[in-house]
N, CA and C atoms as an extended XYZ file, in Angstrom:
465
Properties=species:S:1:pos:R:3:atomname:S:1:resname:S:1:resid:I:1 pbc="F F F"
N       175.336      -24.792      125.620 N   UNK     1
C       174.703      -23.508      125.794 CA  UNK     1
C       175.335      -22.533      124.809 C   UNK     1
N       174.353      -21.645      124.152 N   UNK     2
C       175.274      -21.129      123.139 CA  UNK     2
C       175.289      -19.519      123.527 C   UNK     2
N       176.253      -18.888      123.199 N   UNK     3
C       176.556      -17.543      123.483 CA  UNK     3
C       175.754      -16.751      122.814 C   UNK     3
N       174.408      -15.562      123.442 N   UNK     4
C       173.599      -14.536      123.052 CA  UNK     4
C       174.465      -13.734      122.561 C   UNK     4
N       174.317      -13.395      121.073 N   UNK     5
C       175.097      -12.539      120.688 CA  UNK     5
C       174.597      -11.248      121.165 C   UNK     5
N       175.504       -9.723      121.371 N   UNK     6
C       176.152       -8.534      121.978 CA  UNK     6
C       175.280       -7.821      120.892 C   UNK     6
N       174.030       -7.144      120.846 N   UNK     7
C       173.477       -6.052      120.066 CA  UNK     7
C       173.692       -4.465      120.594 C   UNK     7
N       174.366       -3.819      120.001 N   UNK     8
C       174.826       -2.257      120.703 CA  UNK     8
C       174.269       -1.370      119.712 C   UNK     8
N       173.599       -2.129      118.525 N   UNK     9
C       172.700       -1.172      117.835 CA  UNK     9
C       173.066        0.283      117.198 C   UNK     9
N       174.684        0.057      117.101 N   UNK    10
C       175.511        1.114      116.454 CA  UNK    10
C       176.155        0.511      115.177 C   UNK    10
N       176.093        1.188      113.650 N   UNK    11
C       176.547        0.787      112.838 CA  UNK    11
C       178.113        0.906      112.739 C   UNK    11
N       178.768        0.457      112.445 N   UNK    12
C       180.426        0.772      112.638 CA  UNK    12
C       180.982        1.991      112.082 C   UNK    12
N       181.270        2.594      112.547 N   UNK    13
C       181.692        4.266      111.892 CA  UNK    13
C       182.861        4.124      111.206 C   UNK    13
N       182.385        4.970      109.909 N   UNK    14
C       182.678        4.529      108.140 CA  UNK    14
C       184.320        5.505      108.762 C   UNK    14
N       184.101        6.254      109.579 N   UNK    15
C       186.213        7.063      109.948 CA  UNK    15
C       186.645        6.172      111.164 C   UNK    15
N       186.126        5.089      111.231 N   UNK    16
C       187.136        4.141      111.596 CA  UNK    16
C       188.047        3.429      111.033 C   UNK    16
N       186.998        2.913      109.729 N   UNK    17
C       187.401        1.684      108.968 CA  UNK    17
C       188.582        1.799      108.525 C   UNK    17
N       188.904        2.862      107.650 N   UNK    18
C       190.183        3.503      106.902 CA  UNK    18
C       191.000        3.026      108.022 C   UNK    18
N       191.426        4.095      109.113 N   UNK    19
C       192.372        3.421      109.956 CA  UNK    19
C       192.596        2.642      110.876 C   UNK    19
N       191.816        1.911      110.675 N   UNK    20
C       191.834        0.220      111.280 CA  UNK    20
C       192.587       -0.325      110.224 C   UNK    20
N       192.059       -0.426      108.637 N   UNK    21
C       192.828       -1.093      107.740 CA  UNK    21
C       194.854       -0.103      107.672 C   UNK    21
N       194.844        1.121      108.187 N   UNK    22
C       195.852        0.972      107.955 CA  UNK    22
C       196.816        1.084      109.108 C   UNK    22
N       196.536        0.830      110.395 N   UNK    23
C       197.032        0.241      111.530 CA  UNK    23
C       197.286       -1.615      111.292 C   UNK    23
N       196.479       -1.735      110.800 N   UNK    24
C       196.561       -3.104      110.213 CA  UNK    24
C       197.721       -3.262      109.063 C   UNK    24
N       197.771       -2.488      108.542 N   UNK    25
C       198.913       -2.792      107.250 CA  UNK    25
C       200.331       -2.513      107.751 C   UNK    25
N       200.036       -1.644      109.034 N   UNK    26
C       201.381       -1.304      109.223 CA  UNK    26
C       202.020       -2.241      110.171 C   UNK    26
N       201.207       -3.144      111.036 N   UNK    27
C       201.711       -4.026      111.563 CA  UNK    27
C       202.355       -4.826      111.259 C   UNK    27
N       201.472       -5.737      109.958 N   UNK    28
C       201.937       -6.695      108.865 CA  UNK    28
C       202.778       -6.457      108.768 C   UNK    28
N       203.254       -4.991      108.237 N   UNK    29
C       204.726       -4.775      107.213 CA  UNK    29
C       205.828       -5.080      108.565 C   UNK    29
N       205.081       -4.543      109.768 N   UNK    30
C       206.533       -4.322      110.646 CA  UNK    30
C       206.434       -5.853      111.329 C   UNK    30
N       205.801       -6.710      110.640 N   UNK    31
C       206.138       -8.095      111.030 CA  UNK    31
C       206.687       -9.294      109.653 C   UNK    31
N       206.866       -8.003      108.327 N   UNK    32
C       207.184       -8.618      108.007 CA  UNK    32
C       205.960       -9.329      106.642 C   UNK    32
N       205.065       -9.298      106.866 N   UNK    33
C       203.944      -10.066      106.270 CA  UNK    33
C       203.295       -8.602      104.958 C   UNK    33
N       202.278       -9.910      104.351 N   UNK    34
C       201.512       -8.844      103.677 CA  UNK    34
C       199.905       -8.947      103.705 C   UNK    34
N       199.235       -7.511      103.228 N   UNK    35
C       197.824       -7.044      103.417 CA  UNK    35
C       197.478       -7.728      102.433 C   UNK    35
N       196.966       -9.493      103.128 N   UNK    36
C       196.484      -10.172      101.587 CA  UNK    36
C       194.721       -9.963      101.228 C   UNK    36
N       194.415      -10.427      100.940 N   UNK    37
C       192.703      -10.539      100.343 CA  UNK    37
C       192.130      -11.411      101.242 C   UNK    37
N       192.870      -12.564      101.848 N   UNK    38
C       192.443      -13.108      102.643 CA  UNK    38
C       191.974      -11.991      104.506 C   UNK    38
N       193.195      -11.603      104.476 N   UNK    39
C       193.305      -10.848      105.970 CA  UNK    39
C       192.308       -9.933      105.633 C   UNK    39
N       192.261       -8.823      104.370 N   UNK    40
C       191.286       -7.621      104.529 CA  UNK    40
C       189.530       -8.557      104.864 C   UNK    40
N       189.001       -9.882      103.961 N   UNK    41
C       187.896      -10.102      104.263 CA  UNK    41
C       187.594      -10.274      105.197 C   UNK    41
N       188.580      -11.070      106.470 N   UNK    42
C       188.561      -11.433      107.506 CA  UNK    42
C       188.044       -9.619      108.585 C   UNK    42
N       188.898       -9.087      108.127 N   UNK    43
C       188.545       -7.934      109.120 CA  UNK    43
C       187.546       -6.824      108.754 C   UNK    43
N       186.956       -7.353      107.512 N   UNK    44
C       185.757       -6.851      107.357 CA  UNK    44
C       184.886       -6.973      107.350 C   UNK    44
N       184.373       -8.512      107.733 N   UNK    45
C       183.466       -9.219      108.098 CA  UNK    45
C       183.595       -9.182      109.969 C   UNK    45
N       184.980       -8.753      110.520 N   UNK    46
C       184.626       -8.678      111.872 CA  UNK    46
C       183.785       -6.924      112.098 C   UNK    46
N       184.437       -6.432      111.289 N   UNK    47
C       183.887       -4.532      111.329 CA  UNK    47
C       182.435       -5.066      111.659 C   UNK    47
N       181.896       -5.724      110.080 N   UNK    48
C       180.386       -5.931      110.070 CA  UNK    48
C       179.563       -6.832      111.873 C   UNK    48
N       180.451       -7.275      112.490 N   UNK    49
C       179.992       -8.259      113.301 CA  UNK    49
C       179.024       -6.721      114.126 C   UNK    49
N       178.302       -7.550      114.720 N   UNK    50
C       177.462       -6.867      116.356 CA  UNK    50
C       178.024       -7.109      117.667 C   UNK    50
N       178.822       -6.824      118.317 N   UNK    51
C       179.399       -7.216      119.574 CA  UNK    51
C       180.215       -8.178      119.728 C   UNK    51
N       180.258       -9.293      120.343 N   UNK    52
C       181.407      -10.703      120.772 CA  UNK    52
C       180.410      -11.800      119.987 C   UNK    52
N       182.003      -12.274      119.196 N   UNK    53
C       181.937      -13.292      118.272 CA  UNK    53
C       183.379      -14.224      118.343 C   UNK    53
N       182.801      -15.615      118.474 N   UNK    54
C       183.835      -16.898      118.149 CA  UNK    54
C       185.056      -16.683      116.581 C   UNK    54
N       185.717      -17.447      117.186 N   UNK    55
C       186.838      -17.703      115.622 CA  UNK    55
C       185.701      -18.108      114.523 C   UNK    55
N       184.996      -19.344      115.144 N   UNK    56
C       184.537      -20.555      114.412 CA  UNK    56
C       183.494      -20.065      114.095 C   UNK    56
N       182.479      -18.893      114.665 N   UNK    57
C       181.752      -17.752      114.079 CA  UNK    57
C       182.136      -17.205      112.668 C   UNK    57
N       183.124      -16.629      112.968 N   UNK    58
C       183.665      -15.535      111.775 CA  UNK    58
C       184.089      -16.654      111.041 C   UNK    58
N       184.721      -17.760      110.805 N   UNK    59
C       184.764      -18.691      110.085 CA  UNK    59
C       183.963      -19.427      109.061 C   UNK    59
N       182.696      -19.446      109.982 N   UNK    60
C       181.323      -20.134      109.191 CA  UNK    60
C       180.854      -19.334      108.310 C   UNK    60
N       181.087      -17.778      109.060 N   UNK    61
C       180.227      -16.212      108.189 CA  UNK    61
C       181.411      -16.667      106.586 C   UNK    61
N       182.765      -16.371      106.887 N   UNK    62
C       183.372      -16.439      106.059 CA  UNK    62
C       182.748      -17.111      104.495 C   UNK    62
N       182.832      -18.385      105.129 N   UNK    63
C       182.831      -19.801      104.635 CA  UNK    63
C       181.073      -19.433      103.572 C   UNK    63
N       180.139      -19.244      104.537 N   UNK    64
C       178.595      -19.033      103.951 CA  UNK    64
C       179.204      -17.906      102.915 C   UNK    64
N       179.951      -16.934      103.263 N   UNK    65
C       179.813      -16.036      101.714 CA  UNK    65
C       180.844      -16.147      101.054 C   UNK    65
N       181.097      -17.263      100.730 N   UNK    66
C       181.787      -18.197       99.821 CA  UNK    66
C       183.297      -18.032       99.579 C   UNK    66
N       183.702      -17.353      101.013 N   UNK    67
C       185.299      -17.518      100.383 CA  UNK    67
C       186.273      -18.574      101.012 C   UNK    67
N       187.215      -18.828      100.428 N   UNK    68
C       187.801      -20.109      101.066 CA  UNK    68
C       188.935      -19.455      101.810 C   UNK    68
N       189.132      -19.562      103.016 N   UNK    69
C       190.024      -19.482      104.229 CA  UNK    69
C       190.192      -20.174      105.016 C   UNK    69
N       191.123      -20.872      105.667 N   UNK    70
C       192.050      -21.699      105.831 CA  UNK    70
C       191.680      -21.458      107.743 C   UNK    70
N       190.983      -22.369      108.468 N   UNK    71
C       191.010      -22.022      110.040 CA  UNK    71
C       192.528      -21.419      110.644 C   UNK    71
N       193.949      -22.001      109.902 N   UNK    72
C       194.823      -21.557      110.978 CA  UNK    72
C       194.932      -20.236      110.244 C   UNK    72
N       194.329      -19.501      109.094 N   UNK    73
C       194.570      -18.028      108.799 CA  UNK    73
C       193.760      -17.259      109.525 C   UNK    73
N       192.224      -18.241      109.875 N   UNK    74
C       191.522      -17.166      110.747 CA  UNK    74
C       192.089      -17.070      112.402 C   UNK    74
N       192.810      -18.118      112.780 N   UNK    75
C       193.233      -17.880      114.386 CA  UNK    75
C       194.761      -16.791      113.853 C   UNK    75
N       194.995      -17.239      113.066 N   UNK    76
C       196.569      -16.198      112.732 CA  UNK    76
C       196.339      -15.149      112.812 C   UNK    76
N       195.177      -14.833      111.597 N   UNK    77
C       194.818      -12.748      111.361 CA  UNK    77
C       194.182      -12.477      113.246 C   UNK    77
N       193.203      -13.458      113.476 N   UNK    78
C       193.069      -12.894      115.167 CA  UNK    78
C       194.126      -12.175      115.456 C   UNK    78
N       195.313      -13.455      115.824 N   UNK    79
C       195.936      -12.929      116.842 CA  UNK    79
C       196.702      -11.773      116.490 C   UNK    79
N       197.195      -11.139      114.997 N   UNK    80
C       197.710      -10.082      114.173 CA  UNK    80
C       196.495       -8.949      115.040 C   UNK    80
N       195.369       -9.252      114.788 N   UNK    81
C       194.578       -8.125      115.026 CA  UNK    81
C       194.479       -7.996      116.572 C   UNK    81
N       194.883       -9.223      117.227 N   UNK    82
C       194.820       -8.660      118.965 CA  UNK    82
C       196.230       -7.732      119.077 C   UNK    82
N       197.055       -8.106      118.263 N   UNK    83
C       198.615       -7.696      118.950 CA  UNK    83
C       198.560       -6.326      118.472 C   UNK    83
N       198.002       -5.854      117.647 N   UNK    84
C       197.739       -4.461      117.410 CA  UNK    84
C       196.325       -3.527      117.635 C   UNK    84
N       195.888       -4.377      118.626 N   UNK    85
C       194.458       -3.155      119.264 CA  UNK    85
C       193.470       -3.543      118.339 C   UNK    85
N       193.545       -3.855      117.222 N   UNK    86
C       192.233       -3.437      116.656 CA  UNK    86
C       190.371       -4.493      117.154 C   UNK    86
N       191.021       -5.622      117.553 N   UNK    87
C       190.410       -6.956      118.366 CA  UNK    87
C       190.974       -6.924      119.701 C   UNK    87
N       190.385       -7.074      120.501 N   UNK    88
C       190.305       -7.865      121.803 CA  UNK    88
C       189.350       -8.928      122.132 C   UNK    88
N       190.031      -10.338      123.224 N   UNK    89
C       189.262      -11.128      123.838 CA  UNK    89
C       189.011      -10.698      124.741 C   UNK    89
N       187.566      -11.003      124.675 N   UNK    90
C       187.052      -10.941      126.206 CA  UNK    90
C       187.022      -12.438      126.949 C   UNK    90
N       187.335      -11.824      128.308 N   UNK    91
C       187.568      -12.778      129.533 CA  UNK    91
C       185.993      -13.661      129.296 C   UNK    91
N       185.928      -14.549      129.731 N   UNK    92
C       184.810      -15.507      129.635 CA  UNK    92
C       184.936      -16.761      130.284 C   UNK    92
N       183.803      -17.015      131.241 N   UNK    93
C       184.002      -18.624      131.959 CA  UNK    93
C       183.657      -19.884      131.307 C   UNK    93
N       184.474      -19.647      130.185 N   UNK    94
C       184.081      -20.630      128.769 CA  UNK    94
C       185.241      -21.430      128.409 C   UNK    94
N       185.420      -22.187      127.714 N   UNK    95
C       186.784      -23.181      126.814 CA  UNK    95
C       187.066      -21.917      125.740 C   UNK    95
N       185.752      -21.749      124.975 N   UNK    96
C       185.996      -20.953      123.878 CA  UNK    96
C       186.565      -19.770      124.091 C   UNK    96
N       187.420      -18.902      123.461 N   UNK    97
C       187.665      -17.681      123.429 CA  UNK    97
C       186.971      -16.818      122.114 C   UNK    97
N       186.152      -15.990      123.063 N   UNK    98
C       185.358      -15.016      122.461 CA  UNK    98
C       186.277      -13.200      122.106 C   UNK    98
N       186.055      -12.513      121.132 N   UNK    99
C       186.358      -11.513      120.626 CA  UNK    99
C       185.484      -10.560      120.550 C   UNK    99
N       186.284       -8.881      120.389 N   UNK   100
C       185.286       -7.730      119.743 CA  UNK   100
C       186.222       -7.245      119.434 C   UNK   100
N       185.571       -5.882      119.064 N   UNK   101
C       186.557       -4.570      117.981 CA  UNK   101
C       186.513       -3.954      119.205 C   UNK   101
N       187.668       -3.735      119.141 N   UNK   102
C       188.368       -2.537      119.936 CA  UNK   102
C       188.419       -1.477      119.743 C   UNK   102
N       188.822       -0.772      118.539 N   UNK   103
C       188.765        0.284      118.211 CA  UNK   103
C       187.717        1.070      117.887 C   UNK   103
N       187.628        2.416      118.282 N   UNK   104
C       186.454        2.811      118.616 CA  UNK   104
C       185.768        2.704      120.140 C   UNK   104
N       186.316        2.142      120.853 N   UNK   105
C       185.066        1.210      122.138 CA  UNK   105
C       185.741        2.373      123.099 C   UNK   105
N       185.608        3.705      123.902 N   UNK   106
C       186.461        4.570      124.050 CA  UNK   106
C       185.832        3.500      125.756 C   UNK   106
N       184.400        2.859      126.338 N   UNK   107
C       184.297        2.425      126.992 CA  UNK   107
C       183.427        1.068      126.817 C   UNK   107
N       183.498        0.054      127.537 N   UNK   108
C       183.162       -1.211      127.074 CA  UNK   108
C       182.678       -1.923      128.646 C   UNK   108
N       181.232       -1.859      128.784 N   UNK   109
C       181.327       -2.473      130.192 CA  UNK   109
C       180.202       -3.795      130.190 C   UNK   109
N       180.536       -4.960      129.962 N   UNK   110
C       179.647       -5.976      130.090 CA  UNK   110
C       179.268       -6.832      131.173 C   UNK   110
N       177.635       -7.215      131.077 N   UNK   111
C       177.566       -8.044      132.033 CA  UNK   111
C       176.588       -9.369      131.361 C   UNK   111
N       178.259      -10.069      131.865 N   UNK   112
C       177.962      -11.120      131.774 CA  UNK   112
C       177.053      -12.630      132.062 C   UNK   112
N       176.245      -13.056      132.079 N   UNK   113
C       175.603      -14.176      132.560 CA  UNK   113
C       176.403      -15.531      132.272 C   UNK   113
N       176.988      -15.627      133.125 N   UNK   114
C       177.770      -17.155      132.886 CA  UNK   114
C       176.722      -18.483      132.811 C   UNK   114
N       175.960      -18.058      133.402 N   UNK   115
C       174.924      -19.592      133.194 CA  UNK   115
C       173.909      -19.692      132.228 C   UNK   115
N       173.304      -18.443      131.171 N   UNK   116
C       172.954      -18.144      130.515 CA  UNK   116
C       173.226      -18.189      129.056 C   UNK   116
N       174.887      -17.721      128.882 N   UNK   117
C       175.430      -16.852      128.234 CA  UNK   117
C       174.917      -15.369      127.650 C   UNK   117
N       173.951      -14.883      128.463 N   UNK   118
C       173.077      -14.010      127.868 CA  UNK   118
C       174.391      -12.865      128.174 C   UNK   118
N       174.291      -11.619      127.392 N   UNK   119
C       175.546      -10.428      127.493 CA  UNK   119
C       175.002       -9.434      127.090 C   UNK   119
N       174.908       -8.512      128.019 N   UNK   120
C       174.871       -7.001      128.225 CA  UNK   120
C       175.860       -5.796      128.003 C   UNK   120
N       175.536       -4.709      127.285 N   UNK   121
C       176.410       -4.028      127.676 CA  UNK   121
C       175.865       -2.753      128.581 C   UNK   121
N       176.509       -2.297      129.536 N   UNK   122
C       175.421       -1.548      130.391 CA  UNK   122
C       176.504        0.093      130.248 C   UNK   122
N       175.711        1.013      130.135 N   UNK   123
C       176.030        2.532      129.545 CA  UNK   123
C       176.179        2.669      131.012 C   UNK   123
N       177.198        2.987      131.878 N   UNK   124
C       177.546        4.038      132.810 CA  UNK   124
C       177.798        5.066      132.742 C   UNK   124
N       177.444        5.993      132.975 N   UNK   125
C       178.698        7.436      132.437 CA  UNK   125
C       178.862        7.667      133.939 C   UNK   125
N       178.578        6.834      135.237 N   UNK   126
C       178.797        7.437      136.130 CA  UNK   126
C       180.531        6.675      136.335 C   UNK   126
N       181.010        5.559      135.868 N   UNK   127
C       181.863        4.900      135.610 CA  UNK   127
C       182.610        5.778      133.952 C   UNK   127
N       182.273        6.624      133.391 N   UNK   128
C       183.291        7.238      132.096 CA  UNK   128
C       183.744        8.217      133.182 C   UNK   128
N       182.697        9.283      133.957 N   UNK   129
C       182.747       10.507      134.767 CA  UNK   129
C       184.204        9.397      135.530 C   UNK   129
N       184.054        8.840      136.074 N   UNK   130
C       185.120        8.488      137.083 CA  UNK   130
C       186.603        8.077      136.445 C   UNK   130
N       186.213        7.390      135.569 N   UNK   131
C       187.734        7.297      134.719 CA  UNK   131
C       187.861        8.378      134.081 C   UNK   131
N       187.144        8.600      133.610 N   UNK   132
C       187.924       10.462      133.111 CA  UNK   132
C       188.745       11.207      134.041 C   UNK   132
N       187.969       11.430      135.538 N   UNK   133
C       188.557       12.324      136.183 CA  UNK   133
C       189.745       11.684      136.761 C   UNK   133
N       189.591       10.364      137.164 N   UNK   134
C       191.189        9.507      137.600 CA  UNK   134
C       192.207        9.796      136.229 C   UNK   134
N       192.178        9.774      135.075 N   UNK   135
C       192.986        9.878      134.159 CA  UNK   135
C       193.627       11.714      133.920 C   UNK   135
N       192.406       12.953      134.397 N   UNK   136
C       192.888       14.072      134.320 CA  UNK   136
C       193.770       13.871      135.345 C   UNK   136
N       193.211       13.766      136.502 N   UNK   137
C       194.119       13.764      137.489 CA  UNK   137
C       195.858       13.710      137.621 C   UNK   137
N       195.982       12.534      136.654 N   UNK   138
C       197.230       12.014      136.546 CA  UNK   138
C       198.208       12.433      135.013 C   UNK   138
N       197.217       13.159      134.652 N   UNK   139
C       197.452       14.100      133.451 CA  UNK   139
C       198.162       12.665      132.014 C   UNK   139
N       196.647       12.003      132.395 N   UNK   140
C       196.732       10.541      131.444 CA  UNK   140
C       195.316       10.924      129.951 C   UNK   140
N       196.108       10.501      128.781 N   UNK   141
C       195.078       10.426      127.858 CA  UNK   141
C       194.574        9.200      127.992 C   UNK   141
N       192.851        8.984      127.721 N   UNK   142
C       192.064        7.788      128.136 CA  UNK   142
C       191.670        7.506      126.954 C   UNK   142
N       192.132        5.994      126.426 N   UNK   143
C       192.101        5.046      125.567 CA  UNK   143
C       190.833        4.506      126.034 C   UNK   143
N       190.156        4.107      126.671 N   UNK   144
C       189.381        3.116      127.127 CA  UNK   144
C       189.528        2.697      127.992 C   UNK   144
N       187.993        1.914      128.285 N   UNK   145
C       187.810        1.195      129.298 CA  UNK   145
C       187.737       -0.520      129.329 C   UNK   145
N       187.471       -1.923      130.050 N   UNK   146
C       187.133       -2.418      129.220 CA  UNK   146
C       186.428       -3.207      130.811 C   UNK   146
N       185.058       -3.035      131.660 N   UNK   147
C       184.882       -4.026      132.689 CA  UNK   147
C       184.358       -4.910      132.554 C   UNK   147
N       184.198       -6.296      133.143 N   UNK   148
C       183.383       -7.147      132.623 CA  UNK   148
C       183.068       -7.893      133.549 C   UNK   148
N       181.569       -7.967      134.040 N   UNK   149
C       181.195       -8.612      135.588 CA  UNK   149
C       180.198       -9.790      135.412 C   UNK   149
N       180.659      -10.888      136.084 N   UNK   150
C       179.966      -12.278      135.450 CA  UNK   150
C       179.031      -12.125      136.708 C   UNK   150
N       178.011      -13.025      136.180 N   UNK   151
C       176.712      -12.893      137.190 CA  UNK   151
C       176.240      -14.606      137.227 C   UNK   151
N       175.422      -14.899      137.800 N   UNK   152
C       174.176      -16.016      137.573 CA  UNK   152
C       173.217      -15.414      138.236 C   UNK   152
N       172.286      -16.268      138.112 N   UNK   153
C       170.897      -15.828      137.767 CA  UNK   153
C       170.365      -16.257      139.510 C   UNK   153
N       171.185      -16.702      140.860 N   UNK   154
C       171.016      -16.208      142.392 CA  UNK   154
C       170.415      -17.135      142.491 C   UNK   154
N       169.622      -18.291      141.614 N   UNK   155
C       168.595      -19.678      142.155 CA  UNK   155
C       169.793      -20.568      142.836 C   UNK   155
């Protein structure tokens, strides 16, 4: 069964990109590593993605526009890009582990079809209204949200 890719029908906002790439550089450095040609294509082909996408996704995209990258560089830059926010996995009743961009996502609420793989993202603001006001409350700045509710289809 293959995973419906995530359409949110928003182009990626061009005052993200900048500091995504340099939250990204600064990680590298403070791990030590460097901002190669390999890592920037990788995370600019995820910018370009539409919602939740596989390793072996962004791999193939890679691969079709002809650059050569190495599978353990694409699970490596992942996990570089989970340990610094800019990617997250999403939970999934799958083997595979699925991804999105994080940054930017101030709320993120999917619903899932596990028997389908079909994926929604559903606009609450009656769920932003509520985390907002739990976060004034506690005199918390709100990063985001991220819910994610698996379903089947009740036959």
């Amino acid at each position: 069964m293959a995973l419906e890719p995530l359409s949110s029908n928003l182009p990626p906002d061009a005052d993200l990109i900048e500091p995504m790439c340099a939250v990204f550089r600064r990680a590298l450095k403070g791990e030590g590593l460097k901002y190669t040609p390999e890592r920037a294509r990788i995370l600019d082909t995820i910018i370009e993605f539409d919602g939740l996408f596989e390793a072996d996704q962004l791999l193939d995209t890679l691969k079709t526009r002809g650059y050569s990258i190495s599978k353990a560089t694409v699970y490596r830059t992942l996990k570089l890009l989970e340990s610094c926010g800019i990617i997250q996995h999403v939970l999934f009743e799958r083997e595979q582990l699925h991804y999105q961009l994080a940054v930017g996502q101030l709320g993120n609420t999917l619903l899932i079809h596990a028997d389908t793989g079909k994926i929604e993202r559903l606009e609450l603001p009656e769920l932003v209204a509520l985390r907002d006001r739990l976060c004034k409350e506690r005199g918390l700045k709100v990063q985001g949200h991220r819910l994610q509710i698996f379903v089947t289809s009740g036959k």
